[in-house]
BAMI-117894 format. One record per atom (N, C-alpha, C, O, CB): residue number from 1; residue in three letters; atom name; x, y, z. Coordinates in steps of 0.1 Angstrom, whole numbers, plus 5000, padded with zeros to 4 digits. Glycine has a CB too. Layout:
N
NUM, Ala, CA, X, Y, Z
...
This chain:
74
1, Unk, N, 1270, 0085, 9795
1, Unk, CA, 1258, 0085, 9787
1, Unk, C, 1257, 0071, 9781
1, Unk, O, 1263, 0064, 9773
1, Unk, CB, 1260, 0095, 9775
2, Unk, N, 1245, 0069, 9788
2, Unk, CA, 1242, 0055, 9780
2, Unk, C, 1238, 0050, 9765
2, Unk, O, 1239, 0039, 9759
2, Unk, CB, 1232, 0051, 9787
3, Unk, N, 1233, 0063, 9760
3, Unk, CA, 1229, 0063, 9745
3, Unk, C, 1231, 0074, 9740
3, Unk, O, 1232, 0084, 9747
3, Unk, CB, 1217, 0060, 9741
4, Unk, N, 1230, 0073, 9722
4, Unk, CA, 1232, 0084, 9717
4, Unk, C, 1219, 0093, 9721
4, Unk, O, 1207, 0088, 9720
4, Unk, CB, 1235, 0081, 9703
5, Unk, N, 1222, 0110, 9724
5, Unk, CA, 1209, 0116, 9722
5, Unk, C, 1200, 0115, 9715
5, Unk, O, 1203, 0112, 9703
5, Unk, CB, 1208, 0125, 9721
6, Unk, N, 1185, 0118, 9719
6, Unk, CA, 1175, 0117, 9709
6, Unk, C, 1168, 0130, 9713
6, Unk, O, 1171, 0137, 9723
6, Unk, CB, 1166, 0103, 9710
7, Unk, N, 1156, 0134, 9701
7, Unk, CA, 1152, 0142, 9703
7, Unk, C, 1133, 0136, 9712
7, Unk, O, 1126, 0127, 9708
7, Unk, CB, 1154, 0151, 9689
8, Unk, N, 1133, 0143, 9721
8, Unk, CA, 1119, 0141, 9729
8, Unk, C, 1109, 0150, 9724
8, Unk, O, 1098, 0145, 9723
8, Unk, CB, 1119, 0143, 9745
9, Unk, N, 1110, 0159, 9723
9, Unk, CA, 1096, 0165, 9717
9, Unk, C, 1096, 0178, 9706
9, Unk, O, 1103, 0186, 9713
9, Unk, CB, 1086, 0169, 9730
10, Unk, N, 1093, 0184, 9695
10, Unk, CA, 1099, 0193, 9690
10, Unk, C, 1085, 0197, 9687
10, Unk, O, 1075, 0190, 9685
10, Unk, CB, 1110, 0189, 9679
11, Unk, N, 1084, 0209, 9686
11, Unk, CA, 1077, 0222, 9680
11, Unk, C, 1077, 0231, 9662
11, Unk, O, 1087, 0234, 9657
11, Unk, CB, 1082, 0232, 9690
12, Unk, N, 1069, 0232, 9657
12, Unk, CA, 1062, 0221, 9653
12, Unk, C, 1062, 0209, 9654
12, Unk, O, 1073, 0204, 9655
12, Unk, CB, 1060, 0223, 9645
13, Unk, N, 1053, 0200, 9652
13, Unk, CA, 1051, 0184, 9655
13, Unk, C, 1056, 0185, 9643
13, Unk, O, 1069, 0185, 9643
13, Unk, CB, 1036, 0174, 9658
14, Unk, N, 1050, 0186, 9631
14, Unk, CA, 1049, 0185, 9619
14, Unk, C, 1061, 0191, 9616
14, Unk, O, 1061, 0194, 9604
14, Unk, CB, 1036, 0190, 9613
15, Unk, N, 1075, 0195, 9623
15, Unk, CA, 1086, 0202, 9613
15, Unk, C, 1095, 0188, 9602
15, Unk, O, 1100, 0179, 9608
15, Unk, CB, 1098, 0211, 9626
16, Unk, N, 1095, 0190, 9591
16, Unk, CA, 1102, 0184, 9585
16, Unk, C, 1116, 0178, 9582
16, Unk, O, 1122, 0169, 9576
16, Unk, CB, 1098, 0188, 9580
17, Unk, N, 1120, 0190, 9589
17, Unk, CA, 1142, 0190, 9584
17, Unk, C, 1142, 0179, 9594
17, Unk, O, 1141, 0182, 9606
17, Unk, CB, 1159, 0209, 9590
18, Unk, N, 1142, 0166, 9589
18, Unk, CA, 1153, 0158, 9596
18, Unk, C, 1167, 0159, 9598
18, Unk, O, 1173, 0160, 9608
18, Unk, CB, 1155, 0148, 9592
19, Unk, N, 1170, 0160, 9585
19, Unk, CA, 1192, 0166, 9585
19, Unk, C, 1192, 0176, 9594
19, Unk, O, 1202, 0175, 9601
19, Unk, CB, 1202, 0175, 9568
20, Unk, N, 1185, 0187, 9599
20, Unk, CA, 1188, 0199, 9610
20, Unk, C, 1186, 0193, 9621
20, Unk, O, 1194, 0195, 9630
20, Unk, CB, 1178, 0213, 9609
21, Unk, N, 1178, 0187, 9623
21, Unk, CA, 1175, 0179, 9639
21, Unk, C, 1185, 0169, 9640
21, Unk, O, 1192, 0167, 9650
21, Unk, CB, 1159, 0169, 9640
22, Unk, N, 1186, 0163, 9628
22, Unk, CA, 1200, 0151, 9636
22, Unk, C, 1217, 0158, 9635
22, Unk, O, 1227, 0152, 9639
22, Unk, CB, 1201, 0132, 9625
23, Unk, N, 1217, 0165, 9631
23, Unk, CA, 1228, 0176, 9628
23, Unk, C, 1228, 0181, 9638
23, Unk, O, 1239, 0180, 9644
23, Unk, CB, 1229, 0185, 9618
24, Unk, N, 1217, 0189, 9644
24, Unk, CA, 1217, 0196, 9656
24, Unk, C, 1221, 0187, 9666
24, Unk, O, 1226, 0192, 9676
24, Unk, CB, 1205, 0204, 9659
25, Unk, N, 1218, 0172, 9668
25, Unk, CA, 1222, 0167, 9682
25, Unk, C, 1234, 0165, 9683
25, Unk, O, 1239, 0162, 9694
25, Unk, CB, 1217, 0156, 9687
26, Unk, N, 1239, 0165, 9673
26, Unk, CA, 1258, 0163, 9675
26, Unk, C, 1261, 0175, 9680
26, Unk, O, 1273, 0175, 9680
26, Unk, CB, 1268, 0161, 9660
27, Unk, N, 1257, 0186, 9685
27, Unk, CA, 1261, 0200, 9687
27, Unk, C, 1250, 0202, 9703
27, Unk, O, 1250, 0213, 9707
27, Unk, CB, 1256, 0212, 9669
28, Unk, N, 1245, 0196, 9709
28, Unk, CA, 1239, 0192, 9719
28, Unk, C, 1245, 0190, 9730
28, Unk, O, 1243, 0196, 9741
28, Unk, CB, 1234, 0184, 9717
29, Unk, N, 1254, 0179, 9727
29, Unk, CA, 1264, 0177, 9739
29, Unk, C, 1278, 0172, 9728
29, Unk, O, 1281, 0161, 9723
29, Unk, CB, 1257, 0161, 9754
30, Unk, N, 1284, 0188, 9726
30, Unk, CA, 1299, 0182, 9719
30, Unk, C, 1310, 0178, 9724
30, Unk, O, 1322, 0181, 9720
30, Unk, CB, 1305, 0190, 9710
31, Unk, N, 1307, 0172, 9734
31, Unk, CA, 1315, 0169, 9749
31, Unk, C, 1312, 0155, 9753
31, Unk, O, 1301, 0150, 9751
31, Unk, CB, 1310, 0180, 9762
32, Unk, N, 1324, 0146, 9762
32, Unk, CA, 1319, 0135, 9767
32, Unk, C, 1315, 0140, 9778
32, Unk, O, 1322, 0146, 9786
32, Unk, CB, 1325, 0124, 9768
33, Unk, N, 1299, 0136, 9779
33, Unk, CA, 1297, 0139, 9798
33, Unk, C, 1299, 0131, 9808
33, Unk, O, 1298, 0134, 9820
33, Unk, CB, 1282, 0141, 9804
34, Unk, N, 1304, 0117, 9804
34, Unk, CA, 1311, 0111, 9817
34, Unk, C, 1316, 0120, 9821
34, Unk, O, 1310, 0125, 9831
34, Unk, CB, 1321, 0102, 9816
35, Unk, N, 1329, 0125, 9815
35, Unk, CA, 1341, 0131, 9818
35, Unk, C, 1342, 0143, 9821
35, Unk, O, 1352, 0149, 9826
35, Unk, CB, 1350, 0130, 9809
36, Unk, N, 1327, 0149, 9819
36, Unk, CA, 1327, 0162, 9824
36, Unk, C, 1323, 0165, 9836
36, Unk, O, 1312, 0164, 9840
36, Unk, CB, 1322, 0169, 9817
37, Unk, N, 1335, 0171, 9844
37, Unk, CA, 1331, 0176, 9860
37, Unk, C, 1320, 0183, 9864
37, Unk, O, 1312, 0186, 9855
37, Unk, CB, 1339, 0183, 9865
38, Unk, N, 1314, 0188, 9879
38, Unk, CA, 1306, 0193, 9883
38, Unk, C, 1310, 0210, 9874
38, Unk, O, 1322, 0211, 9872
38, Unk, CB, 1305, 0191, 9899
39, Unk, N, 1306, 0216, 9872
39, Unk, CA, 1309, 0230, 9868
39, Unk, C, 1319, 0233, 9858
39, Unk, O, 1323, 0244, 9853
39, Unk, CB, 1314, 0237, 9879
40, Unk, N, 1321, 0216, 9854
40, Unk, CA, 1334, 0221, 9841
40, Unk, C, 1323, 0228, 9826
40, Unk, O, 1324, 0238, 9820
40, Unk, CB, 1346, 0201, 9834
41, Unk, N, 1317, 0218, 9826
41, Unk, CA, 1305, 0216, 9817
41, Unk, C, 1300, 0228, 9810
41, Unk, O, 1295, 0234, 9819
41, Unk, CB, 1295, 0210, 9823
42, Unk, N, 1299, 0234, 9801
42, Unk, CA, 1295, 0247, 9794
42, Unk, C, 1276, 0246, 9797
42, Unk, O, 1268, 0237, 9795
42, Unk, CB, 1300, 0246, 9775
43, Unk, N, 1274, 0255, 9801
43, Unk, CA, 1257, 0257, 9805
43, Unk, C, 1248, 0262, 9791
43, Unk, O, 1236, 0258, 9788
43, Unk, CB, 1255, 0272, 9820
44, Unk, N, 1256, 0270, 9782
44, Unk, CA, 1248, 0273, 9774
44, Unk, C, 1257, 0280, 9763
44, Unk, O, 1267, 0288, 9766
44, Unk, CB, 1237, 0281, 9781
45, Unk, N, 1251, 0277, 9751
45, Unk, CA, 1264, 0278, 9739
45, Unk, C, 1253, 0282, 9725
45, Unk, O, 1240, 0282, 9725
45, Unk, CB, 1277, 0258, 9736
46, Unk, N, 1261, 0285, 9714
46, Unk, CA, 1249, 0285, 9702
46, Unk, C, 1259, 0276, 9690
46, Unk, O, 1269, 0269, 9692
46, Unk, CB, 1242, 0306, 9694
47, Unk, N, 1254, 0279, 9682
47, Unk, CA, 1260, 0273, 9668
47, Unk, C, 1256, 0279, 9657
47, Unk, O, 1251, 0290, 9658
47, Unk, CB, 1258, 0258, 9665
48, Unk, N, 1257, 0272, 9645
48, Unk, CA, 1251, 0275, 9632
48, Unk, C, 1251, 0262, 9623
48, Unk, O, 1261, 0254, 9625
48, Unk, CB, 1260, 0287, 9627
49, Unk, N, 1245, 0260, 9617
49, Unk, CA, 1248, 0248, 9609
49, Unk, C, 1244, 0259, 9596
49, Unk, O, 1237, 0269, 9595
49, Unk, CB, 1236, 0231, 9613
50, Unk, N, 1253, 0249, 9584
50, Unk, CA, 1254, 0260, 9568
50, Unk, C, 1256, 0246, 9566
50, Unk, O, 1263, 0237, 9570
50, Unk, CB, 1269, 0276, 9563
51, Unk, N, 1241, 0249, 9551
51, Unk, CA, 1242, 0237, 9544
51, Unk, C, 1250, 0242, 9530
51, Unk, O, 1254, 0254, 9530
51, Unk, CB, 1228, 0230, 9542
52, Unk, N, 1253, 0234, 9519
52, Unk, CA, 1259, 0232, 9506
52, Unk, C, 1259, 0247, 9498
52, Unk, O, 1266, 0253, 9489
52, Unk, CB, 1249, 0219, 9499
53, Unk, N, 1247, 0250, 9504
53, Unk, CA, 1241, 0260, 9488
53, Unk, C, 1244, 0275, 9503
53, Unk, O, 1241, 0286, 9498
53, Unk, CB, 1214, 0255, 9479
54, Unk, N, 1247, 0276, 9512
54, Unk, CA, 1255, 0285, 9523
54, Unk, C, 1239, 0288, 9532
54, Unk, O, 1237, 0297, 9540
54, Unk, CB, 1266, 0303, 9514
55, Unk, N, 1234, 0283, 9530
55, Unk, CA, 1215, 0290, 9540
55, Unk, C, 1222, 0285, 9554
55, Unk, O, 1226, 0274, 9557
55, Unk, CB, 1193, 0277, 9535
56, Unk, N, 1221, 0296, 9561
56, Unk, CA, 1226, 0291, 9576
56, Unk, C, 1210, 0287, 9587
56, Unk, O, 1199, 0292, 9584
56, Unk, CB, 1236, 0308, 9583
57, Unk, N, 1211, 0280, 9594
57, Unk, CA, 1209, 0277, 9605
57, Unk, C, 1210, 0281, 9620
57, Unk, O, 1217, 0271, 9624
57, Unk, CB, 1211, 0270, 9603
58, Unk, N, 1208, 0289, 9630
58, Unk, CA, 1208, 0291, 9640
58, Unk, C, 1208, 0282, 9650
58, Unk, O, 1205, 0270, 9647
58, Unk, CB, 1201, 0297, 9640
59, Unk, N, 1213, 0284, 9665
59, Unk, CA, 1213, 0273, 9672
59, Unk, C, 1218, 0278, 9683
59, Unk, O, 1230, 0281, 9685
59, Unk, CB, 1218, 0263, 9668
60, Unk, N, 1206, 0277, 9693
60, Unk, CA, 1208, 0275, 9708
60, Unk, C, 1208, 0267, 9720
60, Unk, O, 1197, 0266, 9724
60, Unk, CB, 1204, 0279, 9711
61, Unk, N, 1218, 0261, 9728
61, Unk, CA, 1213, 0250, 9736
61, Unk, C, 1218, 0253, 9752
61, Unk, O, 1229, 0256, 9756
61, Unk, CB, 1218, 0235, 9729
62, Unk, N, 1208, 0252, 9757
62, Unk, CA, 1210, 0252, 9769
62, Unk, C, 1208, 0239, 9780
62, Unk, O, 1198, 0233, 9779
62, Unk, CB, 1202, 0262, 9773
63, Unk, N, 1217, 0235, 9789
63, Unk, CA, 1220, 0224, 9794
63, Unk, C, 1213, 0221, 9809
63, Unk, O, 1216, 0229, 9818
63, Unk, CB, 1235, 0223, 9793
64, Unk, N, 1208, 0217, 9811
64, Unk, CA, 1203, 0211, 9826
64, Unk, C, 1216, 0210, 9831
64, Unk, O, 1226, 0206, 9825
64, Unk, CB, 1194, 0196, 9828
65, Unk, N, 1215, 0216, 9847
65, Unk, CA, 1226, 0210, 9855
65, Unk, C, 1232, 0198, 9859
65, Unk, O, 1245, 0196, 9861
65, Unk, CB, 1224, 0213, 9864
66, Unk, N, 1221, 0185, 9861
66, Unk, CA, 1228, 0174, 9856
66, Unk, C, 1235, 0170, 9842
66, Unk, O, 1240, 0159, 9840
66, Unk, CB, 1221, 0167, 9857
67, Unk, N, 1233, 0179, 9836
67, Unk, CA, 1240, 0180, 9821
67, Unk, C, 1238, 0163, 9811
67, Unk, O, 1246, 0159, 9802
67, Unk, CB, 1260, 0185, 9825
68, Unk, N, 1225, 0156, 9816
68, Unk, CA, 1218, 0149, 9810
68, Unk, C, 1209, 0151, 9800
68, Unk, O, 1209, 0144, 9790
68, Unk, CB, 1213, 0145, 9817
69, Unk, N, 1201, 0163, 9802
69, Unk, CA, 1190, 0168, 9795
69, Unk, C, 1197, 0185, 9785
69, Unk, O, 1205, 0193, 9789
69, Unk, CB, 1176, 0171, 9809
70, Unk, N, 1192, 0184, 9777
70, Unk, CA, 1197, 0200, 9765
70, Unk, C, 1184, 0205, 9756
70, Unk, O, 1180, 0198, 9747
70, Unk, CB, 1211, 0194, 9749
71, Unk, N, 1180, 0216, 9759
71, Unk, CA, 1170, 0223, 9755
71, Unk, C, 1182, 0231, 9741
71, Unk, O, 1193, 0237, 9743
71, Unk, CB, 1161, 0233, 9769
72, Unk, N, 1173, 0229, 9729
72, Unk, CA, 1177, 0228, 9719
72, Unk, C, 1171, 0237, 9707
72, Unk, O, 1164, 0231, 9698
72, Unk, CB, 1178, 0216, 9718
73, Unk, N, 1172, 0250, 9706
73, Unk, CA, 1158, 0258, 9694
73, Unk, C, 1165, 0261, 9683
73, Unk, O, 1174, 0270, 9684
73, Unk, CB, 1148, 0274, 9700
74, Unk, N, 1165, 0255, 9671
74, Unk, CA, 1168, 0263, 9661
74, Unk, C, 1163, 0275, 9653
74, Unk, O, 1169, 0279, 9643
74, Unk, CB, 1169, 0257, 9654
């Protein structure tokens, strides 16, 4: 990976939570993908992000087979 992920396009345009969007990309690829083999690689996983005051967050991501690209919906 040449750079840190970014996000390419999100739904609403207008969504506000920055901290959920850049929180969520650390949870995107929590793996080095150099290092990850053909088929080692997890295809599709969820999470949760819980902020301070306990309001949870949802999270799904599913990985392209080149495991370059991660479709990401909270």
């Amino acid at each position: 990976r040449d750079k840190d992920p970014g996000v390419k396009f999100q739904f609403p345009e207008d969504f506000s939570e920055e901290e959920s969007c850049q929180a969520s990309l650390k949870f995107c690829f929590p793996y080095d993908i150099q290092r990850a083999r053909d088929g080692v690689a997890v295809q599709h996983f969820t999470f949760v992000l819980t902020d301070l005051e306990g309001c949870q967050q949802f999270g799904f991501c599913r990985l392209t087979s080149s495991t370059q690209t991660c479709l990401c919906i909270l």
